[in-house]
MMTF fields as JSON, N, C-alpha, C and O atoms, coordinates in Angstrom:
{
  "mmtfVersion": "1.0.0",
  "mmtfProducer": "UNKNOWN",
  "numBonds": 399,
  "numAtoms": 400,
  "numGroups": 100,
  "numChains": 1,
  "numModels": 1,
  "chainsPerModel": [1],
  "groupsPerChain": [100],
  "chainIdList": ["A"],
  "bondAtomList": [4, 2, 8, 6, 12, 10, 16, 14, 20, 18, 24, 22, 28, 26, 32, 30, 36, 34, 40, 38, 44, 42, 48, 46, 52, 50, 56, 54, 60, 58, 64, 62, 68, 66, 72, 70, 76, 74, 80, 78, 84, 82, 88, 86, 92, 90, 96, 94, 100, 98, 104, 102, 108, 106, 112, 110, 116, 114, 120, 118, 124, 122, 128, 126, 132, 130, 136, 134, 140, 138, 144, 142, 148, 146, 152, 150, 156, 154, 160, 158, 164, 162, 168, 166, 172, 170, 176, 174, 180, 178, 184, 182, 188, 186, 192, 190, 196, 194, 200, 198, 204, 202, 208, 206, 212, 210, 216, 214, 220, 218, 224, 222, 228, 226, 232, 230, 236, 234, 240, 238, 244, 242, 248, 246, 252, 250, 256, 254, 260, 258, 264, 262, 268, 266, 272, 270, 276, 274, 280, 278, 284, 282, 288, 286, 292, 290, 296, 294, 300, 298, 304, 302, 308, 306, 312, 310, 316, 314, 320, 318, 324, 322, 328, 326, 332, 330, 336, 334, 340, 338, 344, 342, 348, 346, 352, 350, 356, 354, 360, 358, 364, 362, 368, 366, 372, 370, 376, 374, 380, 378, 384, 382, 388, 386, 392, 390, 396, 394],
  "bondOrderList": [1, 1, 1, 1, 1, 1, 1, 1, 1, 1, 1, 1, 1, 1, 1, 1, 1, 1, 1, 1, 1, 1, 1, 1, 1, 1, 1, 1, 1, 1, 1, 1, 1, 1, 1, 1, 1, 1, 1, 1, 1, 1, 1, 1, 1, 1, 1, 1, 1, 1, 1, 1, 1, 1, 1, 1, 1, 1, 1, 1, 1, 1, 1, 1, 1, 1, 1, 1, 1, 1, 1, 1, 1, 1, 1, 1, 1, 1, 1, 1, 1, 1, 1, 1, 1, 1, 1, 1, 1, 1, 1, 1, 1, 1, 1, 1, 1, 1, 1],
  "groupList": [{"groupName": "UNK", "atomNameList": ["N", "CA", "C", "O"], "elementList": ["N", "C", "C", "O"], "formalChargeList": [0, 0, 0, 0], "bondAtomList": [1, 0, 2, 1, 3, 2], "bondOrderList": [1, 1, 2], "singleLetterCode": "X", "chemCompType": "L-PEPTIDE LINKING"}],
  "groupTypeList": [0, 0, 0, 0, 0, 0, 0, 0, 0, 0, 0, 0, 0, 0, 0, 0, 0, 0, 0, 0, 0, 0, 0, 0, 0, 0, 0, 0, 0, 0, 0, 0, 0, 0, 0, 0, 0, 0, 0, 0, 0, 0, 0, 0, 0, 0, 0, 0, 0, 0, 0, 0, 0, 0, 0, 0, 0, 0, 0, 0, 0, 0, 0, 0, 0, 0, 0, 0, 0, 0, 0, 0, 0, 0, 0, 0, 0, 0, 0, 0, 0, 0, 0, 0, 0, 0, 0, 0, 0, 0, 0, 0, 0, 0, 0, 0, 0, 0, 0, 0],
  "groupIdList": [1, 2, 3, 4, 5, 6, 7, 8, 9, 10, 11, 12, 13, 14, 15, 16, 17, 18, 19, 20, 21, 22, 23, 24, 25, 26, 27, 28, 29, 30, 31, 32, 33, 34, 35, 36, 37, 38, 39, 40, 41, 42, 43, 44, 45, 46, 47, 48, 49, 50, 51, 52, 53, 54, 55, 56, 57, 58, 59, 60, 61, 62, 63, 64, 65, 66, 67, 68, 69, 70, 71, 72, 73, 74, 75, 76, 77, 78, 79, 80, 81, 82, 83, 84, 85, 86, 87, 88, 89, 90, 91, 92, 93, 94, 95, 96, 97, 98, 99, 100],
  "secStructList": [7, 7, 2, 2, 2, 2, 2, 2, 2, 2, 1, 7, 1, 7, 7, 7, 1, 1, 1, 1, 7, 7, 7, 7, 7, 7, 7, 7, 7, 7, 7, 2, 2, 2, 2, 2, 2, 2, 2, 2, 2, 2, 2, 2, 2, 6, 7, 7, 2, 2, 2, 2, 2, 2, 2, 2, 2, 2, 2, 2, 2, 2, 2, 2, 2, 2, 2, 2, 2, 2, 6, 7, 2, 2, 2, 2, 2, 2, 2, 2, 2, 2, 2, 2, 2, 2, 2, 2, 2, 2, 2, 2, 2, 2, 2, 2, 6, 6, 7, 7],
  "xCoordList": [0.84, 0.0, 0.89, 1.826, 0.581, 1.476, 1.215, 0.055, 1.92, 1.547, 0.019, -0.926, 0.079, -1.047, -2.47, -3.375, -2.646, -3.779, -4.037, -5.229, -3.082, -3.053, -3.545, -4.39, -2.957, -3.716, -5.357, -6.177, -5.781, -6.874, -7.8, -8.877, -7.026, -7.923, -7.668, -8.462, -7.018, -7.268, -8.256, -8.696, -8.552, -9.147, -11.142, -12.094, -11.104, -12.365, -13.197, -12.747, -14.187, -15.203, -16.193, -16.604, -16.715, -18.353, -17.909, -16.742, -18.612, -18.443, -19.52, -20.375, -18.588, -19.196, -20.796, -20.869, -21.922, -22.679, -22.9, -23.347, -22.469, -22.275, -20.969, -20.161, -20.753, -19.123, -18.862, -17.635, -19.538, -18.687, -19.034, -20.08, -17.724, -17.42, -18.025, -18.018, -18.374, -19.819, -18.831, -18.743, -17.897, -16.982, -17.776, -17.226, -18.582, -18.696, -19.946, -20.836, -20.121, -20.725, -21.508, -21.066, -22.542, -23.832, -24.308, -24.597, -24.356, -24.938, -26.205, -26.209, -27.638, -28.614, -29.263, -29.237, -29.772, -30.302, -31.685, -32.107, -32.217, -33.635, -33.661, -32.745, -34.986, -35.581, -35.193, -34.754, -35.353, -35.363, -36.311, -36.474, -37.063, -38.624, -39.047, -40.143, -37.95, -38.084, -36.857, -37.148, -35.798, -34.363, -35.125, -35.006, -35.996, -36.801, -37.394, -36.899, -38.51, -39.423, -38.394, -38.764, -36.753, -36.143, -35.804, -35.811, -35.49, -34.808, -35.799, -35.531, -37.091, -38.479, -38.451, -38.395, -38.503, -38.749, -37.76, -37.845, -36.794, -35.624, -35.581, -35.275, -35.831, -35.845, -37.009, -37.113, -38.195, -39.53, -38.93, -39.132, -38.376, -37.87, -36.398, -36.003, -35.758, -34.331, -33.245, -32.395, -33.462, -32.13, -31.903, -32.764, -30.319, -29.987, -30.622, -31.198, -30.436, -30.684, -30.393, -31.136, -29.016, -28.557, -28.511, -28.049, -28.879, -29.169, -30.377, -30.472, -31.527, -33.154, -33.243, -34.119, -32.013, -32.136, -31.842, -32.328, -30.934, -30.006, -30.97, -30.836, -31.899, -32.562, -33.663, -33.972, -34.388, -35.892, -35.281, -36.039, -34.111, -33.529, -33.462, -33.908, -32.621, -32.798, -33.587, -33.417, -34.812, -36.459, -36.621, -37.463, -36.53, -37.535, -36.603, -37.242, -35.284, -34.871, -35.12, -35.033, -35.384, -36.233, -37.653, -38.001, -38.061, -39.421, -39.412, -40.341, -39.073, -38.786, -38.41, -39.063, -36.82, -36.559, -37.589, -37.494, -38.585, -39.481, -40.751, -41.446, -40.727, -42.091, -41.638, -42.374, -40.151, -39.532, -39.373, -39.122, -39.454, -39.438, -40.639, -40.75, -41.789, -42.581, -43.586, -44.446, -43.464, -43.826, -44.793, -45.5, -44.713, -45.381, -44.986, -45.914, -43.779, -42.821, -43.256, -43.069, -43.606, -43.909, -45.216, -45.447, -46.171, -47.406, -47.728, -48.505, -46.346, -46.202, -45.609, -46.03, -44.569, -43.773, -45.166, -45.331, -45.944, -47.372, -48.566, -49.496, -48.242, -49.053, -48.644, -49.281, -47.006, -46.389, -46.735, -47.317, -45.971, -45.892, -47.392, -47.326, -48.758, -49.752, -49.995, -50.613, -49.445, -49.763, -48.959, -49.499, -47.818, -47.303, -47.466, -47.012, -48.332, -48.752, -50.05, -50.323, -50.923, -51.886, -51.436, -51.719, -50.527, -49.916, -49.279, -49.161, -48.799, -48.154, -49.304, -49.298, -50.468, -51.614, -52.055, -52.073, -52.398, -52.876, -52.406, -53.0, -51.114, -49.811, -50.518, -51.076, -50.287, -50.542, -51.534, -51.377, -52.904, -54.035, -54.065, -54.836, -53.426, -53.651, -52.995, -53.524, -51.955, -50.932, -51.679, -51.5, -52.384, -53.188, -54.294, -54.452, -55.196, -56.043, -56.067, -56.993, -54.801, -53.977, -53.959, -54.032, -53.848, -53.681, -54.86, -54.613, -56.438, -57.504, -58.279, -59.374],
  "yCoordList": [-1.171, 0.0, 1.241, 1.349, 2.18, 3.744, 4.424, 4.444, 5.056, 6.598, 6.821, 6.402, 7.711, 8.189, 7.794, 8.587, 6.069, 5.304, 5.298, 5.168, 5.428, 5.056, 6.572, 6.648, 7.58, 9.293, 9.233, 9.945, 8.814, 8.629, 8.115, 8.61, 6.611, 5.71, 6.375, 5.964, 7.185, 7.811, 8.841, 9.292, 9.161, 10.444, 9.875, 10.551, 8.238, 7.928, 7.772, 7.469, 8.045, 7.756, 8.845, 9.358, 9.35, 9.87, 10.883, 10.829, 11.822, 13.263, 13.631, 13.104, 15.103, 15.694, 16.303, 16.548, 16.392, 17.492, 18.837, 19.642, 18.93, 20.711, 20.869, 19.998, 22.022, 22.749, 22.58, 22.511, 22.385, 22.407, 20.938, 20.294, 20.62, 18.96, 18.389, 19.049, 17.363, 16.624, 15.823, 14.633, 16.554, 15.575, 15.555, 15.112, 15.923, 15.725, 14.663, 14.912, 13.77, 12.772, 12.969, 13.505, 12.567, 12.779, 11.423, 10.707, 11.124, 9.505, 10.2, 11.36, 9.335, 9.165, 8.089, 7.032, 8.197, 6.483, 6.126, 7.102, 5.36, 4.663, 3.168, 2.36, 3.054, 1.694, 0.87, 1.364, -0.621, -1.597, -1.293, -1.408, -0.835, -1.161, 0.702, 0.947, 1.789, 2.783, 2.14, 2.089, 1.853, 1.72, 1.079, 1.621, 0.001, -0.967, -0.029, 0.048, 1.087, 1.995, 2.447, 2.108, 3.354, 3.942, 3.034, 3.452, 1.423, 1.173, 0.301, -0.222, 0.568, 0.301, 1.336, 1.217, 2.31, 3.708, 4.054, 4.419, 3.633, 3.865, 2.884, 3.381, 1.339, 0.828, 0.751, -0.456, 1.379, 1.973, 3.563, 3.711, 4.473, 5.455, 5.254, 6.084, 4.133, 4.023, 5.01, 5.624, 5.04, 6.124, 5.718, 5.43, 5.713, 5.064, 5.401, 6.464, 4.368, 5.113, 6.054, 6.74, 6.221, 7.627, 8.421, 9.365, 8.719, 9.674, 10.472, 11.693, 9.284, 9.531, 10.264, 11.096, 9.8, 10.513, 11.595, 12.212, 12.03, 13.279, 14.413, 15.632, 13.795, 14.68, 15.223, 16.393, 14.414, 14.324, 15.179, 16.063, 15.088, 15.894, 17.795, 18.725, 17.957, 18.785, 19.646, 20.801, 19.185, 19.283, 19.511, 20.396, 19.453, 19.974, 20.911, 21.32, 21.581, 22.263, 23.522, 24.714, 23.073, 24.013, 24.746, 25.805, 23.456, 24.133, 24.787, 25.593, 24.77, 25.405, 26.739, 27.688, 26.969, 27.982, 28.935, 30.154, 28.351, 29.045, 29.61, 30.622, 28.43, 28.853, 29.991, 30.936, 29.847, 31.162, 32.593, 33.529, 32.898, 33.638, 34.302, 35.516, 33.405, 34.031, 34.446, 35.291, 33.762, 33.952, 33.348, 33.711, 31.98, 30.542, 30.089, 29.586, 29.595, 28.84, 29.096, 28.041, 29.751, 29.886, 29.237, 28.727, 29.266, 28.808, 27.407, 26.758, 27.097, 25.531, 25.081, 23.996, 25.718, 25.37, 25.054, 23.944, 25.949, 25.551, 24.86, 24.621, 24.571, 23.464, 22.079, 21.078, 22.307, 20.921, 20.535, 19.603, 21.907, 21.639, 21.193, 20.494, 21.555, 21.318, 20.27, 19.769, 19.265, 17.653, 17.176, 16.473, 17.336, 16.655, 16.648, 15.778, 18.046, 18.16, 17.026, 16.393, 16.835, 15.963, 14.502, 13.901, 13.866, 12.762, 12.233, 11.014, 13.131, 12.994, 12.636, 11.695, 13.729, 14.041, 12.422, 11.591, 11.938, 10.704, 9.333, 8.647, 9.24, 8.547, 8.527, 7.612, 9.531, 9.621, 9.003, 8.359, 9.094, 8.847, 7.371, 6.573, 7.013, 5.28, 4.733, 3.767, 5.251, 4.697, 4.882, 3.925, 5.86, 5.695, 4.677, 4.001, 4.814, 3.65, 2.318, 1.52, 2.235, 0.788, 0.425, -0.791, 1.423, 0.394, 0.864, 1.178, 1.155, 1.095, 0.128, -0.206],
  "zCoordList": [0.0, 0.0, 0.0, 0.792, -0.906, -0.98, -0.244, 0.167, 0.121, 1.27, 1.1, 1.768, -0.144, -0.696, -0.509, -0.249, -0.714, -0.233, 1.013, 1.289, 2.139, 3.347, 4.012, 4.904, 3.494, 4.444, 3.367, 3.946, 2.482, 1.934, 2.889, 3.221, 3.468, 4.761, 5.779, 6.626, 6.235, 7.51, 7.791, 8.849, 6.235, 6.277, 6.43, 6.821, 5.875, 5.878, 7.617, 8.722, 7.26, 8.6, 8.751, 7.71, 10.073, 10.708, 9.932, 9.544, 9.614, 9.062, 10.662, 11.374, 10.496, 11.889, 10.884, 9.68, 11.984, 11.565, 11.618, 10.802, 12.826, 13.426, 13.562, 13.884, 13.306, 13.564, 14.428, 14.508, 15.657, 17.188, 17.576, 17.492, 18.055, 17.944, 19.647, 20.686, 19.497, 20.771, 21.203, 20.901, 22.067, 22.739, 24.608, 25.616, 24.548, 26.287, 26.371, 25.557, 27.031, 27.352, 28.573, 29.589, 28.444, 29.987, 30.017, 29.058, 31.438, 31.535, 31.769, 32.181, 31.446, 32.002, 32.457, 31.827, 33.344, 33.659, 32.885, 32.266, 32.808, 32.009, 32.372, 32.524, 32.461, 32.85, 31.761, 30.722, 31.963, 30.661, 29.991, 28.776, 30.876, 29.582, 28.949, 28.445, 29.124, 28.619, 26.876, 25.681, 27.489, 26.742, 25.865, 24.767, 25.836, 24.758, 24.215, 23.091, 24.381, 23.865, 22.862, 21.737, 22.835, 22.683, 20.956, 19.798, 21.675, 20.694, 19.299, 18.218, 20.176, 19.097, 17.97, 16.746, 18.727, 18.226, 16.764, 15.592, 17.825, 16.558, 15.546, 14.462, 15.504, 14.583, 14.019, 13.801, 13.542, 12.948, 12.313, 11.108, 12.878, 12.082, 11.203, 10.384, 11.504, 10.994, 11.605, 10.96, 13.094, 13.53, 14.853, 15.684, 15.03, 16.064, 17.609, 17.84, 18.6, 19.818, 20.422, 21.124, 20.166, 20.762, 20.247, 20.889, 18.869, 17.975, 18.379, 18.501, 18.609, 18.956, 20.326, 20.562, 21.458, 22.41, 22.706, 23.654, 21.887, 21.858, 20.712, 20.818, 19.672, 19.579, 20.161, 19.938, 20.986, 21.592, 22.785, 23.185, 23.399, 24.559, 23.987, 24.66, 22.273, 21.976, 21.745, 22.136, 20.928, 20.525, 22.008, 21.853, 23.013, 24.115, 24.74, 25.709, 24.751, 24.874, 23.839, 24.134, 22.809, 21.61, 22.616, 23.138, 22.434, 23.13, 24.426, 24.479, 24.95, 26.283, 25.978, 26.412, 24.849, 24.926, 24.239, 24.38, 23.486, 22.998, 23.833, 23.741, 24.732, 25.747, 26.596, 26.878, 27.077, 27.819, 26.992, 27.752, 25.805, 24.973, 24.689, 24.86, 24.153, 24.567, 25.645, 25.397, 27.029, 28.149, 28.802, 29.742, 27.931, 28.892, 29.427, 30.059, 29.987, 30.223, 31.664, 32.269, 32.244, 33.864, 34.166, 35.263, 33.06, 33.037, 33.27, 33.97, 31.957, 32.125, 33.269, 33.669, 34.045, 35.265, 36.224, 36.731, 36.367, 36.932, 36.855, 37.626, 35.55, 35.561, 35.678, 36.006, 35.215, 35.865, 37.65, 38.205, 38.187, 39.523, 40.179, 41.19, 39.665, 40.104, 40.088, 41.027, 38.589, 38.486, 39.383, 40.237, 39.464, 40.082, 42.097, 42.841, 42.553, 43.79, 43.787, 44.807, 42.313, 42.954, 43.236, 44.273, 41.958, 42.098, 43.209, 43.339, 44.132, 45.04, 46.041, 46.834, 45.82, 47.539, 47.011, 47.92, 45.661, 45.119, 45.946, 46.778, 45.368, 46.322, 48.096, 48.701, 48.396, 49.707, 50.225, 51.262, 49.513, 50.048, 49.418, 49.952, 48.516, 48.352, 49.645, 50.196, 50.125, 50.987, 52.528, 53.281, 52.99, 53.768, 54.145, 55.162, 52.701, 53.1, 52.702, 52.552, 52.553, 52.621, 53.794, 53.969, 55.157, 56.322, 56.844, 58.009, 56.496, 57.295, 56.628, 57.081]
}
């Protein structure tokens, strides 16, 4: 093999997509039976798992920055926090009359 062929093969592989290079890594945790959803998902659209996660993470950082922009984003913070106050009082009261 000549020089020439050989910096040719070095040069093959991923092409980046964005100019600024995705060298930092974030663990997240997920259930078996989310990681399965993930890797359903992805093989019905044709795109890898961590592709699918890293965009669905982006896409809602989209949205967010949009809901903060135009001045829902507090609305939604409240209506989260409200579901999640009943789920909880929910929780509570199953767990109560569990022991009467």
């Amino acid at each position: 093999m000549q020089n020439k062929e050989r910096l040719s093969m070095a040069k093959v592989g991923r092409k980046t997509i964005d100019e600024e290079k995705r060298d930092i890594n974030v663990t997240i945790r997920f259930t078996a039976t989310e990681i399965k959803e993930f890797e359903k998902l992805g093989k019905e659209i044709n795109v890898p798992k961590t592709r699918l996660i890293r965009n669905l993470a982006l896409s809602q950082l989209d949205d967010i920055k949009i809901m903060k922009k135009v001045g829902i984003w507090t609305i939604a913070q409240g209506v989260l926090s409200t579901s999640e106050w009943i789920k909880a009082f929910k929780e509570q009261r199953n767990k109560a009359s569990a022991f009467t």
